[in-house]
C-alpha positions as CSV (number, residue, x, y, z in Angstrom):
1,X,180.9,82.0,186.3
2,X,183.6,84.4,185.1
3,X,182.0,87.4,186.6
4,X,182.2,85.5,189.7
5,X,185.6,84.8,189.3
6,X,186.1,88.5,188.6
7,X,184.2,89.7,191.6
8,X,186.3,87.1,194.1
9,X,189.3,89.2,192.9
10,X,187.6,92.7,193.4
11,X,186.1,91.4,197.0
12,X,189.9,90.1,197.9
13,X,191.4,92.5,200.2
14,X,194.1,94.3,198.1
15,X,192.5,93.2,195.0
16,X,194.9,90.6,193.0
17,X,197.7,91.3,195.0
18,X,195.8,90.6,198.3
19,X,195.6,87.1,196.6
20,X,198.9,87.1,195.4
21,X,199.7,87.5,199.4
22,X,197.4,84.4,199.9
23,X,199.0,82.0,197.7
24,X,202.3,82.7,199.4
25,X,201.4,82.4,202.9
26,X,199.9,79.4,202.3
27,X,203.0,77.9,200.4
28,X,201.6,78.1,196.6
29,X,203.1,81.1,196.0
30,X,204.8,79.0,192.4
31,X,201.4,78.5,191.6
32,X,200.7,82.0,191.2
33,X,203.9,82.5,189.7
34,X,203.2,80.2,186.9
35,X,199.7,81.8,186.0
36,X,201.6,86.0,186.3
37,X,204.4,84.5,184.5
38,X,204.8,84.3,180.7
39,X,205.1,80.3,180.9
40,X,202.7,77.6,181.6
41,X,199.8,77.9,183.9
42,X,200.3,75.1,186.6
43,X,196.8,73.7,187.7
44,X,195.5,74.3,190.9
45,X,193.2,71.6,192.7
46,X,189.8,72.5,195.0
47,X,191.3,71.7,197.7
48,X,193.7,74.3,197.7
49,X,191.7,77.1,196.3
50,X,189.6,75.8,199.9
51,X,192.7,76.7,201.6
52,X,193.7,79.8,200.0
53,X,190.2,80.8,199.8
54,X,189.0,80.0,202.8
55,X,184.9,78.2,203.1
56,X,183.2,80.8,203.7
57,X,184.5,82.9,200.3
58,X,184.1,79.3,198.0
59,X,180.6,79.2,199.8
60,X,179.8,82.9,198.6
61,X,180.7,82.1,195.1
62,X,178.9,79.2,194.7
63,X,175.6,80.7,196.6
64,X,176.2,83.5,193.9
65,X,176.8,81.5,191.1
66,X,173.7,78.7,192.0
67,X,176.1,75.7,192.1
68,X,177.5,73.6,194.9
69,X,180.3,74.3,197.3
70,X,182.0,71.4,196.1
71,X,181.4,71.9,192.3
72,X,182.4,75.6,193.1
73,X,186.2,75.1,194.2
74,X,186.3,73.4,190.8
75,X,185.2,75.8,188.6
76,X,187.4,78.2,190.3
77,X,189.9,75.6,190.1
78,X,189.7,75.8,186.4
79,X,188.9,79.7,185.5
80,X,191.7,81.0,188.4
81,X,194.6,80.3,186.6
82,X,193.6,82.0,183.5
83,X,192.0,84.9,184.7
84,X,195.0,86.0,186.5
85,X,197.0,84.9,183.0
86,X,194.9,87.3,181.2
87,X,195.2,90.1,184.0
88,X,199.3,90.5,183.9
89,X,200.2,90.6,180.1
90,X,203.7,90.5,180.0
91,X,204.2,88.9,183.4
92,X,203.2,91.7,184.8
93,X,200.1,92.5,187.2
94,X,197.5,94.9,185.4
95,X,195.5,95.9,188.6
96,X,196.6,99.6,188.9
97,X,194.0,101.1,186.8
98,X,190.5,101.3,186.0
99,X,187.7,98.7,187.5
100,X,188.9,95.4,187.7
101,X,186.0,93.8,187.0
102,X,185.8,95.9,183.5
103,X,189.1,95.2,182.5
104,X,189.0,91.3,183.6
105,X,185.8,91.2,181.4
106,X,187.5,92.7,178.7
107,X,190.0,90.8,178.6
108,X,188.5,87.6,179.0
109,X,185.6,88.3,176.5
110,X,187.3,87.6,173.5
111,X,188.6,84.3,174.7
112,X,185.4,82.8,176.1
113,X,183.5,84.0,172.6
114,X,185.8,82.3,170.7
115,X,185.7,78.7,172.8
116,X,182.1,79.4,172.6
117,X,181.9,79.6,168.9
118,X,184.2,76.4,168.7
């Protein structure tokens, strides 16, 4: 699920930023905000990810990923948020260098081991 996560972001046209533009134009721009930011991610809700998204990219994921549309915009609902947490350390967007997917993996690994092991 992650990697899929991780490839929405690379498939976003102009990467996390791209997405960053999304979440503005459709008015959840704060959103965003709150997961770049140093403070407490804010949830987001399948609907919206629908909106910011659009069908046809939630429909990719989940035909990747072998779940439902529906059960798809949740589980990006839920891993969102703290992939783009763990992709600006700092508050700051990490995108510039090297494959996304690679760092986004990287970064996450050690988290998703250690709820794994819990």
């Amino acid at each position: 699920m992650l990697s899929g996560v991780l490839g929405l972001l690379t498939s976003q046209p102009g990467g996390v930023s791209g997405l960053v533009q999304s979440f503005e134009q459709n008015g959840l721009g704060h959103l965003m905000s709150s997961w770049i930011g140093n403070g407490e991610n804010l949830p987001i809700s399948a609907d919206q990810i629908q909106s910011v998204l659009g069908s046809e990219r939630v429909a990719e994921f989940a035909a990747k990923t072998g779940i439902s549309p529906d059960a798809a915009g949740s589980k990006i609902a839920e891993l969102l948020p703290t992939v783009i947490d763990k992709l600006s350390p700092g508050g700051q967007l990490s995108e510039g260098s090297g494959d996304l997917m690679s760092q986004g993996m990287s970064m996450l690994g050690g988290l998703f081991s250690k709820s794994a092991q819990a």
